[in-house]
Structures are given as C-alpha cells and as structure tokens.
PASEBA-1860 file (N, C-alpha, C; in nm, 3 decimals):
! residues 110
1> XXXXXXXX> -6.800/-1.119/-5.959/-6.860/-1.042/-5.851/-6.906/-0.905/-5.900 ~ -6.821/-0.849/-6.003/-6.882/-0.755/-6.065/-7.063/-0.718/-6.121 ~ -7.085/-0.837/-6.179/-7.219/-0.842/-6.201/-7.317/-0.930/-6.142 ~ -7.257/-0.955/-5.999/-7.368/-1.027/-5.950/-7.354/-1.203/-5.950 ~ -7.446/-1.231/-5.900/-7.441/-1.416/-5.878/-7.516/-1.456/-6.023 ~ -7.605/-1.369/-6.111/-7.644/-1.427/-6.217/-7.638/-1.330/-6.321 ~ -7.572/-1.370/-6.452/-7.548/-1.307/-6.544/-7.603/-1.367/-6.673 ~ -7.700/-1.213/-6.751/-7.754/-1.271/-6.826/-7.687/-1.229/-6.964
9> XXXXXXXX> -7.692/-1.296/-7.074/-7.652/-1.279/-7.180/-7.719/-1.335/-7.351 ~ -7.709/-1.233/-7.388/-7.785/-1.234/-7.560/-7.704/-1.277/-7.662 ~ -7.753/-1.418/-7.692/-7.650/-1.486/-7.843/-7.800/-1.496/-7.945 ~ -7.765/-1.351/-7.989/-7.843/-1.339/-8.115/-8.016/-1.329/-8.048 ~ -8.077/-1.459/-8.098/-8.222/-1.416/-7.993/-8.231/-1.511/-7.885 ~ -8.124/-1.566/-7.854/-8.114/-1.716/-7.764/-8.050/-1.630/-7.624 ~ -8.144/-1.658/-7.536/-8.062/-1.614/-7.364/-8.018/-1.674/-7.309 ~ -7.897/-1.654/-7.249/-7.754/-1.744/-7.211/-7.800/-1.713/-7.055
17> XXXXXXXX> -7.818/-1.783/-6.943/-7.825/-1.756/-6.780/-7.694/-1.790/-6.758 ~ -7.557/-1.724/-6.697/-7.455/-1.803/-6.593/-7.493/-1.813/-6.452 ~ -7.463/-1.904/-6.372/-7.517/-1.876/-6.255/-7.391/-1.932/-6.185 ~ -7.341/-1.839/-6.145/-7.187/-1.817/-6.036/-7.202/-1.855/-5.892 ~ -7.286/-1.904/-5.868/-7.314/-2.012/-5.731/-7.315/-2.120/-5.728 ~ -7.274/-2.245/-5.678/-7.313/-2.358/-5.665/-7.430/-2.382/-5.606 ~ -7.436/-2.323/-5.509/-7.627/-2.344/-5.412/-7.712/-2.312/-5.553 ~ -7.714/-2.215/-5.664/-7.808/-2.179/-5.729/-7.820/-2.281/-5.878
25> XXXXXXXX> -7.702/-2.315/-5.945/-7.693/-2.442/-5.980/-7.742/-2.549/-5.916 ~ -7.734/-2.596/-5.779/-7.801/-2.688/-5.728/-7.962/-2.710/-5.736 ~ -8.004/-2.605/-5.746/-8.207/-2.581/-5.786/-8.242/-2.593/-5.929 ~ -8.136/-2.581/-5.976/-8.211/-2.597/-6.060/-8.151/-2.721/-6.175 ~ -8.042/-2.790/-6.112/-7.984/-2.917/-6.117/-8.084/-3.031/-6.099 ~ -8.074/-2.994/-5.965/-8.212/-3.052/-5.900/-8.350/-3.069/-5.883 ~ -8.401/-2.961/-5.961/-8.517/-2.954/-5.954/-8.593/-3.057/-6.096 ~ -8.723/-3.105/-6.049/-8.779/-3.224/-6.089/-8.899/-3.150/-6.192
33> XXXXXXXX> -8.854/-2.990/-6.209/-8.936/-2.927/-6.328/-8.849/-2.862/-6.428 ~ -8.753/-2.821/-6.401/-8.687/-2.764/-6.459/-8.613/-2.864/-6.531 ~ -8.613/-2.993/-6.627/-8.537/-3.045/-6.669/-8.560/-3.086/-6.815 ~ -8.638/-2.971/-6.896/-8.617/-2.980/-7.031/-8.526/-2.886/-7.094 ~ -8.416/-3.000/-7.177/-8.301/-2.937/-7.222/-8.338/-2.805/-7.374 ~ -8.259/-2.745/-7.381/-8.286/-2.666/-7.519/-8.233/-2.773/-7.661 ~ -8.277/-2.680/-7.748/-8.295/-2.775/-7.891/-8.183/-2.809/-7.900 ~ -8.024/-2.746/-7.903/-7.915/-2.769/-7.881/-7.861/-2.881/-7.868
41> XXXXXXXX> -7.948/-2.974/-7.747/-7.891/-3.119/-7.717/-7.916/-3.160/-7.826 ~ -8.026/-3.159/-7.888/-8.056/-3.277/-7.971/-7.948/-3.336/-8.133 ~ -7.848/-3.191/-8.111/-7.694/-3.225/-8.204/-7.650/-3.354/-8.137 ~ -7.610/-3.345/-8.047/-7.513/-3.470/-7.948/-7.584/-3.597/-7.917 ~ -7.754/-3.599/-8.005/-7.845/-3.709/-7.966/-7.743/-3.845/-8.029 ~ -7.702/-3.830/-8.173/-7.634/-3.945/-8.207/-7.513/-4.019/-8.169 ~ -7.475/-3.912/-8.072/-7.331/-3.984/-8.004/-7.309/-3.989/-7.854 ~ -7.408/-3.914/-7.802/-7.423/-3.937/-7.641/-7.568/-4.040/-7.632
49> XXXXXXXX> -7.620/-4.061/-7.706/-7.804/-4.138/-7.705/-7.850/-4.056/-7.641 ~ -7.963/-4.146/-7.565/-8.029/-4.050/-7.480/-8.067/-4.075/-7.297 ~ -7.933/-4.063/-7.311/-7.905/-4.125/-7.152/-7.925/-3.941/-7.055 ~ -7.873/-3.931/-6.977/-7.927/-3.841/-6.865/-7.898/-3.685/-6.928 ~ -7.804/-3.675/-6.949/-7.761/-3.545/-7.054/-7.888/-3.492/-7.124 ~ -7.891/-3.614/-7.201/-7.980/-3.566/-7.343/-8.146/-3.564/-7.269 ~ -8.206/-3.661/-7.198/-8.316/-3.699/-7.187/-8.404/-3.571/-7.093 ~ -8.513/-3.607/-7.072/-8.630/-3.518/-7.048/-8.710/-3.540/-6.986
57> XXXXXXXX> -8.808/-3.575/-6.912/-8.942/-3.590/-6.877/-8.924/-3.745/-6.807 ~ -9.019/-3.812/-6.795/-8.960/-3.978/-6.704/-8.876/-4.024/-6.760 ~ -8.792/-4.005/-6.860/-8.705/-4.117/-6.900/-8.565/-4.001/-6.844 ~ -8.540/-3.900/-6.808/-8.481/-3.838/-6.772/-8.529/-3.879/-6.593 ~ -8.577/-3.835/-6.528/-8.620/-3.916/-6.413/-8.574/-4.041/-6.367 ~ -8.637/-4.124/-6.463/-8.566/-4.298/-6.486/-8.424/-4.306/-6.445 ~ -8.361/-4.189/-6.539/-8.216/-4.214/-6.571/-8.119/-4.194/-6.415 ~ -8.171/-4.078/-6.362/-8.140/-4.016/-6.285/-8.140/-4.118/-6.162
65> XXXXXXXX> -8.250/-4.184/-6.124/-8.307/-4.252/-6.028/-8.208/-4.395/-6.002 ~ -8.129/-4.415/-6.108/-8.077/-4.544/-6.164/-7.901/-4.488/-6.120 ~ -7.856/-4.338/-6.155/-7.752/-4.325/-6.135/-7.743/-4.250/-6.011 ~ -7.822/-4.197/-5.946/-7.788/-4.115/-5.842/-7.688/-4.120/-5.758 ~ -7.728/-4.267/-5.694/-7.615/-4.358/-5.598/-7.474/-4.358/-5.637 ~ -7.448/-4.339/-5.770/-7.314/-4.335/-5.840/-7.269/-4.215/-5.778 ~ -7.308/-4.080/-5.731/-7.271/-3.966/-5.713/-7.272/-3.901/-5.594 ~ -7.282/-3.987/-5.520/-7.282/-4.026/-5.351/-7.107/-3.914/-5.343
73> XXXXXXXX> -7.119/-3.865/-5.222/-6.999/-3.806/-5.219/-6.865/-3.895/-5.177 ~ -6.907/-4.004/-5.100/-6.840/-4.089/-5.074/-6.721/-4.157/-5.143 ~ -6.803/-4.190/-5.254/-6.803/-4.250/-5.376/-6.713/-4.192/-5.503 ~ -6.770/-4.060/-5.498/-6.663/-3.976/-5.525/-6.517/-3.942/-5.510 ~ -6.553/-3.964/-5.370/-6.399/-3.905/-5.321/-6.325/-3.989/-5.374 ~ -6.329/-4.173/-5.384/-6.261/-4.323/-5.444/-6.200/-4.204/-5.533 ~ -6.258/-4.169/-5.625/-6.237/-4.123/-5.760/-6.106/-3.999/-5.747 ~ -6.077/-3.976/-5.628/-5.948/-3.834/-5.649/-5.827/-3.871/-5.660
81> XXXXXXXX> -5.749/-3.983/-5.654/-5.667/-4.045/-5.680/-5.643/-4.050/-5.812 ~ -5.776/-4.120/-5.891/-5.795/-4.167/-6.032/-5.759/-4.026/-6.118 ~ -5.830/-3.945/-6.044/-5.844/-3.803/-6.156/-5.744/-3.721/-6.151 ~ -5.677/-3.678/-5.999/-5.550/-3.663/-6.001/-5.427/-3.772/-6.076 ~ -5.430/-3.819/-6.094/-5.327/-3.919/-6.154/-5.343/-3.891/-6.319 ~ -5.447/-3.867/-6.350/-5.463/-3.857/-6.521/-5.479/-3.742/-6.526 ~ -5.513/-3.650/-6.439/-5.455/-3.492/-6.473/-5.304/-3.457/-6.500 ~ -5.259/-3.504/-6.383/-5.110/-3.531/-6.378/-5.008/-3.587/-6.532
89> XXXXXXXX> -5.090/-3.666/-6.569/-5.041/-3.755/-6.722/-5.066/-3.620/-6.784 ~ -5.205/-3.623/-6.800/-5.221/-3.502/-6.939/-5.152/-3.378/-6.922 ~ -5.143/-3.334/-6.777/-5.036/-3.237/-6.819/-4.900/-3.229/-6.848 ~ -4.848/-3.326/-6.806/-4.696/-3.334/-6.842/-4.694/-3.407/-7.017 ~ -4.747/-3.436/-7.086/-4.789/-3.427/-7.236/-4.818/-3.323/-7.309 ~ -4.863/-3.239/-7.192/-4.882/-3.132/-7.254/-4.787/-3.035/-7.232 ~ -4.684/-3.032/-7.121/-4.555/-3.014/-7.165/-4.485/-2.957/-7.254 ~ -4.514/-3.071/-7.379/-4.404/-3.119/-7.448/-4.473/-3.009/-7.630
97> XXXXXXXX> -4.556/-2.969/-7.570/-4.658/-2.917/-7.664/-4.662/-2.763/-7.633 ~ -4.572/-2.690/-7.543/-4.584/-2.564/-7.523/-4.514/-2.442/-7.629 ~ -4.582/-2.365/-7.675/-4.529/-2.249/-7.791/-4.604/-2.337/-7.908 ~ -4.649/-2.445/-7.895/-4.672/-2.501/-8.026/-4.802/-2.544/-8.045 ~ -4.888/-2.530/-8.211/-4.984/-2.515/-8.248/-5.054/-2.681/-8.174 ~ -5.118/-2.723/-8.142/-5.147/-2.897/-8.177/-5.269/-2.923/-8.150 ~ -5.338/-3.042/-8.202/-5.510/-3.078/-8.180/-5.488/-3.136/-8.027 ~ -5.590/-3.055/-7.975/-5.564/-3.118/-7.817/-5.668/-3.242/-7.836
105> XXXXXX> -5.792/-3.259/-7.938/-5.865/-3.402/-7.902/-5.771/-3.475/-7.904 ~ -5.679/-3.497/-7.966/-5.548/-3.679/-8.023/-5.555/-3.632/-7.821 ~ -5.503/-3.562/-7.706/-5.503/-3.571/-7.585/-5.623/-3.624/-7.504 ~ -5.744/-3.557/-7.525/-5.853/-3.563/-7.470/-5.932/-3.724/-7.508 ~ -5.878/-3.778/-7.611/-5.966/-3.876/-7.662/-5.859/-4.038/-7.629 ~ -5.734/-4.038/-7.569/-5.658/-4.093/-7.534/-5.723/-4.244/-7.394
END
C-alpha cells in the first residue's frame, strides 16, 4: 500500500511491473492483446513445451479456448479438498526439516 497498486522496478535494463490487484491482473490476464510472453519463457520451452504458459498468438488462443472450461469456478472449488489435503502432507514433512539446511525440490517434486 505504500507504493501504490502498481510497482515498477529496474533489473538491470529489463522492467519488472507488480500489480497488487487482482481486478488489474485480470486485464491483462485476460486480455486477447496483451499475450506475448518475454524472451525468458523460451528457457522453460524444453520442459513445459509449448502449451498455454509458453505459447503466443493463435496457438496461445487455441490453448486457452480448449482449457478455459477447466477453470470454471465451480470446478475449482472440487479441487479444495485435494489441495488442502496435500498442503496439509507437505507441511507436516516439513516439520521434520525445521532448523535444518534441506533441498525442498526431493518435497515439491514428490
């Protein structure tokens, strides 16, 4: 709140936007111009492909059009049980790991 709903920031000559709203994330989530990614993605091209993340222009469109229905709020909600329940796991694993150094992927990749 200090600096506002959008905060801008300089990594080297690359400009970082945060945008501390959900309504303002939503425009530009959403929006059907704004959806070419920076050069950045194209690291994660070999292990994500080029499914909705990575993609761009109609095949980003395509992608979108194909999963939307997946993200129905409805649909979602099924899912709070699931995610609470494996939050629940990972944290009590992680537990067992407190004061102490450890690779959290061996957790995350489980």
């Amino acid at each position: 709140k200090q600096f506002g709903n959008v905060v801008r920031v300089w990594l080297g000559s690359k400009l970082i936007i945060f945008l501390t709203e959900p309504d303002d994330a939503e425009v530009i989530l959403n929006s059907q111009i704004h959806i070419d990614k920076s050069t950045e993605y194209k690291f994660f091209e070999p292990w994500l492909g080029e499914g909705l993340l990575i993609s761009t222009g109609e095949k980003w469109r395509s992608h979108r059009k194909i999963i939307a229905p997946t993200f129905h709020i409805n649909i979602l909600k099924s899912f709070i049980p699931v995610f609470n329940k494996n939050s629940k796991n990972v944290v009590d694993k992680l537990k067992n790991e407190m004061d102490k150094t450890f690779d959290i992927h061996d957790y995350m990749s489980e």
